[in-house]
C-alpha positions in Angstrom: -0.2 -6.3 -6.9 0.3 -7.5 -3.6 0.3 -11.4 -2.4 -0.3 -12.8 1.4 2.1 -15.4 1.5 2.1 -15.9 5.3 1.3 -13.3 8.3 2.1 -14.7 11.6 1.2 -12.2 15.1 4.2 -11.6 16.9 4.3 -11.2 20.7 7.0 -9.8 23.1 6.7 -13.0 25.4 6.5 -16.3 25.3 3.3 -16.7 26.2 0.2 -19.7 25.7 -2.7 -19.2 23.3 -5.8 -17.4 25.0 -7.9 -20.4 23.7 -9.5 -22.5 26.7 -7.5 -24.6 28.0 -8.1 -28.4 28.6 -9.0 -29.3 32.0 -5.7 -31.1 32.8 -3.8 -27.7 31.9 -1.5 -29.5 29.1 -0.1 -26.8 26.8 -0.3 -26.6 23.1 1.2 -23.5 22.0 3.9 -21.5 22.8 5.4 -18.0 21.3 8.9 -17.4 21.5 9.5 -15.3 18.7 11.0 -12.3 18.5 13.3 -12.7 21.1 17.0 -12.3 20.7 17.6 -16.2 21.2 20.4 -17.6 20.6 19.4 -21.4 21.2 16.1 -22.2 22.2 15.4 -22.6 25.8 15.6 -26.4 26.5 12.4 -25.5 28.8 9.7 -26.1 25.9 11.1 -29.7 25.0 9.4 -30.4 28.9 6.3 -29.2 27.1 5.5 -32.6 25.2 1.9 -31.7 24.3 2.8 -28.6 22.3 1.3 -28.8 19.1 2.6 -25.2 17.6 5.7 -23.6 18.3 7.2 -20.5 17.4 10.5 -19.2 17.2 10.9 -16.6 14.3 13.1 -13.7 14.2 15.7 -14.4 17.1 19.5 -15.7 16.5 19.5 -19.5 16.8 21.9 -21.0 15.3 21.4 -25.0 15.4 18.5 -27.3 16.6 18.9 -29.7 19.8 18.2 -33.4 19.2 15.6 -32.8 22.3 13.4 -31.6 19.7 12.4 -35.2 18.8 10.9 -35.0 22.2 7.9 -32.9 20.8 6.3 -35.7 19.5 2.9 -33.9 19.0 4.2 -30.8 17.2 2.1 -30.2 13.9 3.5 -26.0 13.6 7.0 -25.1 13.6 8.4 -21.5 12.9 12.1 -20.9 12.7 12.2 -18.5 9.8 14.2 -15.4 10.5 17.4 -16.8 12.6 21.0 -18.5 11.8 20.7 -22.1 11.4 23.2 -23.2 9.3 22.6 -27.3 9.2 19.5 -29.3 10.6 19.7 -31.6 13.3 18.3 -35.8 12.0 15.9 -35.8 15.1 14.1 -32.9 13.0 13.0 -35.6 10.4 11.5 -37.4 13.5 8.6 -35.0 14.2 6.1 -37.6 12.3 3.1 -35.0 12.9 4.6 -32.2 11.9 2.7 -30.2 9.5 4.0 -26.3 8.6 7.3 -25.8 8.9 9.1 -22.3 7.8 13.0 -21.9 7.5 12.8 -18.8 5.6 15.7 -16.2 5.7 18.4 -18.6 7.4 21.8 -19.1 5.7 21.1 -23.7 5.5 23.4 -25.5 3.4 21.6 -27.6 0.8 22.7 -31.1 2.0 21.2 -30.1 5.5 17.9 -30.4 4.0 17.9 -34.1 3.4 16.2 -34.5 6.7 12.9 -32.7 6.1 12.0 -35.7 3.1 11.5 -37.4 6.0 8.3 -35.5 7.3 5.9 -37.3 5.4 3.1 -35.2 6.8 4.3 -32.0 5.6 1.7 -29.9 4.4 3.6 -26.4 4.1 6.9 -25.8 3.5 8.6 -22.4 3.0 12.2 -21.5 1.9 11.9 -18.3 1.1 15.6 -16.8 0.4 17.4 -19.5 1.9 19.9 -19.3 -0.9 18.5 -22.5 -2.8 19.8 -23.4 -5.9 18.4 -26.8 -6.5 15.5 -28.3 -4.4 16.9 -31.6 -2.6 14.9 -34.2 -4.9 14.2 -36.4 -1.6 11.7 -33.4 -0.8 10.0 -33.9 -3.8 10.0 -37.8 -4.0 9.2 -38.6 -0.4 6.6 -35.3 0.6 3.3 -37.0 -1.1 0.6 -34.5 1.3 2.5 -30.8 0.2 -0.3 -28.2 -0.4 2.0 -25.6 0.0 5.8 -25.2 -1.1 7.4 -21.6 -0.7 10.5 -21.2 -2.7 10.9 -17.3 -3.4 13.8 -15.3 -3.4 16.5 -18.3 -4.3 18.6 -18.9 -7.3 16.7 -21.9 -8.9 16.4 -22.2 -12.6 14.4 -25.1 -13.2 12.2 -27.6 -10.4 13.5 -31.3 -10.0 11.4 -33.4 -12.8 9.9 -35.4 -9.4 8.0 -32.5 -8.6 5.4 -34.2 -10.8 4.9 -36.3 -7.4 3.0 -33.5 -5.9 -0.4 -34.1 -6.3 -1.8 -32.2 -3.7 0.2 -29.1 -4.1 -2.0 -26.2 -4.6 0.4 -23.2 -4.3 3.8 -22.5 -5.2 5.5 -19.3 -4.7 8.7 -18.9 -7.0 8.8 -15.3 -7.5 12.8 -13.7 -7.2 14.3 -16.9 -8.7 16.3 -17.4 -12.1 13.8 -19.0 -14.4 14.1 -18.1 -17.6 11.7 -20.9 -18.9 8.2 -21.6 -17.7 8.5 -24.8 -15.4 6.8 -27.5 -18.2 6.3 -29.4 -15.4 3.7 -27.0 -12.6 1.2 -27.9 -15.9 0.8 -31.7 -14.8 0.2 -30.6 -11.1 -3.7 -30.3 -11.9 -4.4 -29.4 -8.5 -2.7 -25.9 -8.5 -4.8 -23.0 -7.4 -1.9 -20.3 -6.9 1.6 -20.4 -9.0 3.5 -17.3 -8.1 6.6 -16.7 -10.8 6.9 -13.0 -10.6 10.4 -11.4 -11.3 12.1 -14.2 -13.4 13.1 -13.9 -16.9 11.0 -16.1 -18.4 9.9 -15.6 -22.6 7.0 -17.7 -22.9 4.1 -19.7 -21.0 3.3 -23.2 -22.8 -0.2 -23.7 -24.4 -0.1 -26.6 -21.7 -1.1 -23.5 -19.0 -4.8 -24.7 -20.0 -4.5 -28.4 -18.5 -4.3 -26.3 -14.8 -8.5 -25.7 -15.0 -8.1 -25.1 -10.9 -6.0 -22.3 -11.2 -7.1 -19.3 -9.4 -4.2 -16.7 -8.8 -1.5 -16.8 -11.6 1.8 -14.3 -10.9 3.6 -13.4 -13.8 5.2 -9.9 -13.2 8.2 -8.6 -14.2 9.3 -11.2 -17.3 9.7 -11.1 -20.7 6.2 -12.2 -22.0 5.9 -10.9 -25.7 2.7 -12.6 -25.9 0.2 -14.5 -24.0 -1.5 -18.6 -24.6 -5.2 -18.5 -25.9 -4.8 -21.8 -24.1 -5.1 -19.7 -20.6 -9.1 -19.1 -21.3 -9.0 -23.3 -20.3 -8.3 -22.0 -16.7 -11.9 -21.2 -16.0 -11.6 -20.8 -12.6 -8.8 -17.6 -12.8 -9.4 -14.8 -10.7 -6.4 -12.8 -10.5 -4.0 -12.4 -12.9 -0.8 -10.4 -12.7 1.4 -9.5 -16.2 2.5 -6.1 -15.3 5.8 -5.2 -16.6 6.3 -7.4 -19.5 6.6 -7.0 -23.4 3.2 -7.3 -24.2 1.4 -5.2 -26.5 -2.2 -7.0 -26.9 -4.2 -10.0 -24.7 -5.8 -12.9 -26.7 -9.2 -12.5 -27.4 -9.9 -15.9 -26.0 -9.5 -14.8 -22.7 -12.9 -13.3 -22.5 -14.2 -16.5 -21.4 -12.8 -15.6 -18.3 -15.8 -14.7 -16.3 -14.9 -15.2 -12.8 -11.7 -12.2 -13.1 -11.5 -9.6 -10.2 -8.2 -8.4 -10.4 -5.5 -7.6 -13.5 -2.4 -6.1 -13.5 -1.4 -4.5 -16.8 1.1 -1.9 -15.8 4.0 -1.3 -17.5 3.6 -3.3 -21.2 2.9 -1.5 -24.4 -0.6 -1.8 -25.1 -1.4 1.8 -26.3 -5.3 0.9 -25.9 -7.4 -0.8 -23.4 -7.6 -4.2 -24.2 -12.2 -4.4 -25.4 -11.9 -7.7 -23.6 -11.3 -6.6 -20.4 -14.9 -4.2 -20.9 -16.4 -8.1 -20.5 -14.8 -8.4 -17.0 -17.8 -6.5 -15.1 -16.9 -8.6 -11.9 -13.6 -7.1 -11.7 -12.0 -5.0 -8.3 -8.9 -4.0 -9.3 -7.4 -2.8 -12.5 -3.3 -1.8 -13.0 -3.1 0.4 -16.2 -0.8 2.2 -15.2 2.5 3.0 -17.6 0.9 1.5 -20.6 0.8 4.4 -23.2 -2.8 5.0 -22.9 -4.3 8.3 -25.0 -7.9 7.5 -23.9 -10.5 4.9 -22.5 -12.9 2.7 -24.8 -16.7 3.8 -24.2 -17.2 0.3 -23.3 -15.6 1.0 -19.5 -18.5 2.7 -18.5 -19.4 -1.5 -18.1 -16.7 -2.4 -15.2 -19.4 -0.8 -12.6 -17.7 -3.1 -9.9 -14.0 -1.7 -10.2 -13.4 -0.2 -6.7 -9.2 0.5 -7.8 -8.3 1.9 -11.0 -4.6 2.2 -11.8 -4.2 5.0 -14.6 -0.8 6.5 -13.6 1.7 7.8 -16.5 -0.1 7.4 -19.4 -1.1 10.3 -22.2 -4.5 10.6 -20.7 -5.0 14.9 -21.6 -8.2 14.7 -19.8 -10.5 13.2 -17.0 -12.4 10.6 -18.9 -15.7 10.6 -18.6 -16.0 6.8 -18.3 -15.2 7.0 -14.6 -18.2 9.4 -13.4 -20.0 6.1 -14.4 -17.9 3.8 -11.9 -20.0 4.3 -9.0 -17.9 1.8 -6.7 -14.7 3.2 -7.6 -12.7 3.9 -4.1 -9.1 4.8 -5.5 -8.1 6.7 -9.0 -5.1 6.9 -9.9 -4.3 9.2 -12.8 -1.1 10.8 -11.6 2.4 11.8 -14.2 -0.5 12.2 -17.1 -1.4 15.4 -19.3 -4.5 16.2 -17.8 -5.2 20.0 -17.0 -3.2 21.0 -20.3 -6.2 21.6 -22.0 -9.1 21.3 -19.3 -11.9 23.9 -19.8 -14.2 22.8 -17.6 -14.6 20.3 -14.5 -17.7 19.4 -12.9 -17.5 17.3 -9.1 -20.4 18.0 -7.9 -22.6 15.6 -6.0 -20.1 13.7 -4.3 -17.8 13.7 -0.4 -15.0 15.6 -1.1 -13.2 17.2 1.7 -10.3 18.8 -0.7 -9.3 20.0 -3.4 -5.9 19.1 -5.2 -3.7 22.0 -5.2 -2.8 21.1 -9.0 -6.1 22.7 -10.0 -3.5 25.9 -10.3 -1.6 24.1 -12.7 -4.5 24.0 -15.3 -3.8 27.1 -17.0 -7.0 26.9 -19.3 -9.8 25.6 -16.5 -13.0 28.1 -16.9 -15.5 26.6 -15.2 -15.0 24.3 -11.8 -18.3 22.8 -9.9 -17.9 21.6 -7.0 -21.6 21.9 -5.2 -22.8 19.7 -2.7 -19.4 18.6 -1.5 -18.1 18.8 2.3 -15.2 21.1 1.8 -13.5 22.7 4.1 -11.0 25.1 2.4 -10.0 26.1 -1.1 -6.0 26.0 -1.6 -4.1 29.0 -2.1 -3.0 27.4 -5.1 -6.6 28.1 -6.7 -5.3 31.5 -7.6 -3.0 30.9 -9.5 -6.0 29.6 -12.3 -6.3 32.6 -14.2 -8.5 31.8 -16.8 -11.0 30.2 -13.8 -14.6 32.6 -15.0 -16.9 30.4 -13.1 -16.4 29.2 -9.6 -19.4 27.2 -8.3 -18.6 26.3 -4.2 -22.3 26.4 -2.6 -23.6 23.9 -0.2 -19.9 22.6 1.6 -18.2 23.6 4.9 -16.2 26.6 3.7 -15.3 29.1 6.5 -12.4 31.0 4.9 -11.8 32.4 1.5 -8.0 32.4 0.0 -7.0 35.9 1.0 -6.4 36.6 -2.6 -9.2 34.9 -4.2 -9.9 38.6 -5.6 -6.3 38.0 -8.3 -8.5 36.1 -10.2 -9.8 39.1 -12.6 -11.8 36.7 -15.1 -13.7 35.2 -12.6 -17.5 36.3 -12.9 -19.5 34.2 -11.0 -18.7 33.0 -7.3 -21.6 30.8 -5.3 -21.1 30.4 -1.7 -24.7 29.7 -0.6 -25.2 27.3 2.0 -21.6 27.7 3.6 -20.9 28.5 7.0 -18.8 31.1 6.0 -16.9 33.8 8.5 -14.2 35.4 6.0 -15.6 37.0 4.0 -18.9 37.2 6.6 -22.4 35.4 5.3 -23.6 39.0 4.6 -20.8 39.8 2.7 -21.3 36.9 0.9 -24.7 37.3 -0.3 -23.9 41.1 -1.5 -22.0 39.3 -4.4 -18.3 39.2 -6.0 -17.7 43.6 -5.7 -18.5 43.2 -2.0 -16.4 40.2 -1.6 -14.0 41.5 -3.7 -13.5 44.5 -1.6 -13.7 42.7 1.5 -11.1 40.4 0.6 -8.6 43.5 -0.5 -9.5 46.0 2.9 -9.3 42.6 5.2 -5.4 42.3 3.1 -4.4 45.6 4.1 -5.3 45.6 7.5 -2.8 42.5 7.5 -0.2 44.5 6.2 -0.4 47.2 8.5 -0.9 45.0 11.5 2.4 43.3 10.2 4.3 46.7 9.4 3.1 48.2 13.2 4.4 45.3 14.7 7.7 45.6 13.1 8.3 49.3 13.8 7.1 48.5 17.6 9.5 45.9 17.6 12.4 48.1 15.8 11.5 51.0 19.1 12.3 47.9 21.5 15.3 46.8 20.0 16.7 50.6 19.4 16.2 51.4 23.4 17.9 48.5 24.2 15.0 46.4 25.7 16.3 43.5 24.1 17.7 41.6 21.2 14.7 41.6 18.1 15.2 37.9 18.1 14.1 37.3 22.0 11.4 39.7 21.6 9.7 37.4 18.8 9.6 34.6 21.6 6.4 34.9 23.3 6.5 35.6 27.4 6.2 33.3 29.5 3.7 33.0 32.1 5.2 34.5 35.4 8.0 36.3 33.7 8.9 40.3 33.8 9.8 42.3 31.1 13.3 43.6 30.5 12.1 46.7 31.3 10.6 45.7 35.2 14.5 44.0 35.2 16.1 47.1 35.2 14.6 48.6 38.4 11.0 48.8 39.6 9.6 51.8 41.4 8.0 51.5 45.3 4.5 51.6 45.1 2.9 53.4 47.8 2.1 51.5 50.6 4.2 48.2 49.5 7.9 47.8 50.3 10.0 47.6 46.9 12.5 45.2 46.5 15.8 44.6 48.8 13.8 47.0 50.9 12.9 46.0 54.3 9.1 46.4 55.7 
């Protein structure tokens, strides 16, 4: 399940924002990202209006003390380069609002200075090699909405984290927890706590006092079981606990009526959990890995789901559940046992413009329906479905029959109305499977003896010394003689030949 954390455009230049510009032409933003910097050009600290600054993804390796010059700066972007320490004038930017220092190498003790940006509103740290958060930051920052922390070595928060009252996400994913943070569940304001790939064994029943909570990240720990306390976070959208220990879901959490997206994937649960049937305003459903033998009759009900995650379970056949899904825009039912024992497949009625070329895997398919589609060839892998008696292809865009469509001996009925068929011809077509049969098999040979003509042709060439076989497979160029015109070429009458004079 995938998480925007930030997304920032990057341009080539440094260049101003396309916005209109006051009349007085003072400028307020300035891109310099992406530029193989090594200290940033002194020329923006002229800039004293600027508002937003970027600088990501170049080399810089220390801030100027001319930065407390940009008195007006509310965005600053350094993630991405080589700072080491932070200058003090950085805690002097008192209308600063974002700042990123993700993916830089800074020593701890540098980041004293930013408790002193008491207007903070976002602060990221991804994988700046934390392993404690600098308390000051959590004592002195009172307006933090925002606080990005993944990809560090942290194992618990500073107990003065309970000072943020206005945080409402906090991204913690990649750390080294290994028990839940007691004290996100006083920070009532929370609408996003991402704590993906820790080791964490358990969630407190205190999860419930967080009633705001919208997006909760738990992926990749070592959850056994779940709180019937979570139900108490009514407002809960998505919720990620793929790859844990889990083997059922409280039945509480069916109070959840607002869920759109769950990830599942990769715990034990052997049968689809009958709450989630109750979710019918969900998007997105991971199921994938779970040990699944079949569907509950019930998920005919999540008519909404447009992504269904299936993949490497013991599903042995398409279940029937989905035809009901009408929204559904991605299926995944990869690495299961489907087509072992598949008789027959009807998928009729709907846009498809291929067919998999696994359907000559399924050595036991009889009957496959595929009217009313817009296909535009069969694969050649379609004969290798023996047992295939019943082939239903009218009304798609078929031009071109497998050239030995006729191998399949137990086939008895073949429709190709309504095709704009060329090979086998439409009148072909309509005499039925002898004539296409035949068609198919003369149309074969003449192949072959095109292809065996060609090679003695090319085997008289090579013999009378016209050329090596391998040149004459490369077609001629435009312009160019043949090996043979080389050799010498006879005057015609009334033309000089060559070297001779006129």
């Amino acid at each position: 399940m995938s998480k925007d954390i930030k997304s920032v455009e990057h341009s080539p230049k440094i260049h101003q924002r396309n916005d209109p510009q006051p009349v007085n032409d003072r400028t307020f933003f300035i891109d310099a990202s992406n530029q193989s910097l090594t200290a940033i050009p002194l020329e923006i600290f002229t800039f004293t209006e600027l508002e937003e600054v970027h600088l990501e993804n170049n080399q810089i390796e220390e801030i100027p003390q001319e930065i407390q010059r940009l008195k007006n700066i509310r965005v600053l972007y350094l993630d991405k380069n080589n700072l080491r320490s932070l200058c003090p004038a950085l805690g002097l930017l008192s209308s600063l609002e974002s700042l990123d220092l993700s993916y830089n190498p800074i020593f701890s003790s540098s980041l004293v200075v930013v408790g002193f940006l008491h207007a903070l509103r976002e602060l990221r740290l991804y994988q700046t090699d934390l392993k404690e958060i600098p308390v000051v930051i959590c004592k002195n920052l009172h307006h933090l909405e925002l606080l990005g922390l993944t990809g560090n070595h942290l194992k618990c928060l500073p107990k003065e984290i309970v000072n943020q009252t206005k945080l409402r996400e906090i991204y913690l994913k990649r750390n080294q927890f290994e028990v839940f943070p007691q004290e996100l569940c006083v920070l009532y304001t929370l609408e996003i706590i991402d704590l993906d790939e820790n080791k964490i064994g358990a969630i407190p029943e205190e999860i419930g006092h967080l009633t705001g909570l919208q997006k909760f990240y738990m992926a990749s720990n070592n959850l056994p079981v779940l709180p019937a306390s979570l139900c108490q976070c009514s407002q809960l959208s998505v919720l990620d606990l793929s790859h844990n220990l889990l083997h059922s879901i409280p039945k509480s959490l069916a109070e959840l009526r607002k869920m759109t997206e769950i990830g599942l994937s990769g715990n034990r649960l052997e049968k689809v959990p009958r709450l989630i049937c109750r979710w019918t305003s969900l998007h997105l459903l991971y199921l994938g890995n779970t040990g699944l033998h079949r569907l509950r009759g019930s998920f005919r009900c999540l008519v909404n789901l447009r992504f269904l995650d299936l993949s490497r379970n013991h599903l042995d056949h398409c279940p029937l559940q989905i035809c009901a899904l009408k929204n559904l825009e991605v299926l995944g039912l990869d690495d299961n046992k489907i087509g072992q024992s598949l008789k027959e497949l009807y998928i009729e009625n709907n846009h498809l413009e291929y067919l998999p070329i696994s359907l000559g895997s399924m050595p036991n398919l009889e009957v496959l329906d595929c009217r009313h589609n817009l296909l535009k060839q069969l694969p050649d892998a379609i004969c290798q479905a023996q047992a295939l008696k019943e082939l239903q292809l009218e009304d798609n865009l078929l031009t071109h029959l497998p050239e030995n469509l006729d191998s399949l001996v137990n086939l008895k009925v073949l429709t190709l109305m309504d095709n704009p068929m060329e090979e086998p011809p439409k009148e072909v077509c309509a005499e039925g499977n002898e004539a296409i049969w035949k068609y198919l098999k003369e149309n074969r040979n003449r192949n072959i003896m095109a292809t065996k003509i060609q090679a003695w042709w090319r085997g008289i060439m090579v013999r009378k010394g016209f050329g090596k076989f391998g040149e004459l497979l490369k077609p001629r160029k435009k312009g160019k003689i043949s090996p043979k015109d080389k050799k010498g070429k006879k005057d015609v009458k009334g033309k000089p030949g060559k070297g001779k004079k006129k």
